[in-house]
N, C-alpha and C positions, 0 to 999 in steps of 0.2 A: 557556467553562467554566474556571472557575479553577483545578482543580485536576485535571482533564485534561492527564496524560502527553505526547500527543500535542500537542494546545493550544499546550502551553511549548515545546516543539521545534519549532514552525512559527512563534513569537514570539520564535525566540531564547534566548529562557530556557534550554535547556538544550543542549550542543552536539549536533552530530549531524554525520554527514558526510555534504552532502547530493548526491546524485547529477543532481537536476533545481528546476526550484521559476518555475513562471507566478503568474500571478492568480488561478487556480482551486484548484492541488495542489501539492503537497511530496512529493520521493521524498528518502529517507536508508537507508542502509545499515543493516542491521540489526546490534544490539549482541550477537545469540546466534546467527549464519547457520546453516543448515541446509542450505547447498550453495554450493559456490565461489562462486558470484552469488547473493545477497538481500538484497533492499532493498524497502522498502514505502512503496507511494504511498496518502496522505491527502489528502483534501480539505481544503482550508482552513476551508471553513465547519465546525462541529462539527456532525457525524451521528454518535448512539452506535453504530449497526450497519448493518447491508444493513435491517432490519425498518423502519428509517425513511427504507426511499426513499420517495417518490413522483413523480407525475407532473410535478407543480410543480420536483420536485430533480432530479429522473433523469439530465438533462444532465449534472449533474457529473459522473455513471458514464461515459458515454460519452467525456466528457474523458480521464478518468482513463487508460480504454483504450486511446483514441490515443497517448496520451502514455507508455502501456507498449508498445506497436507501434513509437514512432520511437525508444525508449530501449534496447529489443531489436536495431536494425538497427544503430544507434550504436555497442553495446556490443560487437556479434557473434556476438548468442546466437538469433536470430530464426529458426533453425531449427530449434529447439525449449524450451522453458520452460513453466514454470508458476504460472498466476496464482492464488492462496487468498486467501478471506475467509472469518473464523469469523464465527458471528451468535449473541452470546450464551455467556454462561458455559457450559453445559451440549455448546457446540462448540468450548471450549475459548477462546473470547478473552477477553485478559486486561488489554489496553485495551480503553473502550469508548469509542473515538471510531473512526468504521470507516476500515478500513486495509485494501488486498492488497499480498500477499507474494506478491513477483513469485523466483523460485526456480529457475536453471541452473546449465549449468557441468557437471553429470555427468547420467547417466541418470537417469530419477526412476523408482520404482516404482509400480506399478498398484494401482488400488483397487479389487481382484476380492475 
């Protein structure tokens, strides 16, 4: 995707400060955080949202996961955070190259 946000940030193109990065994902700190710790891990490959997982890609979710598991234990937050993904403008994302916003550091509030 050429003109994919995310994209230029896993190419270099734009700086970022990144937290992790294999063959599969990229994690980089986020430029607006929303709690002491966030950062958000992308896939390398471009997927606009969760809406195009499937079963052929799915793997790379499960990736992603473990590699927010070993980065929680790392970091020292592994006993409690929070992982988001928006799916679509109407949830609010505003890249669409899908992304979770992994999110600690203080208490988070409940979505009662």
């Amino acid at each position: 995707m050429n003109d994919c946000l995310f994209c230029k940030i896993i190419a270099g193109e734009i700086p970022s400060k990144k937290v992790y990065e294999d063959e599969l994902c990229y994690a980089f700190y986020d430029i607006s955080p929303l709690a002491p710790t966030h950062f958000l891990v992308v896939p390398k490959g471009h997927l606009a949202s969760a809406a195009e997982i499937t079963a052929e890609n799915a793997a790379v979710v499960g990736h992603i996961y473990a590699v927010i598991a070993k980065l929680a234990k790392e970091l020292g937050f592994a006993d409690g955070f929070r992982v988001v993904t928006n799916c679509g403008a109407a949830a609010g994302q505003t890249v669409h190259h899908l992304h979770f916003h992994v999110l600690a550091g203080t208490t988070l509030g409940s979505f009662n």
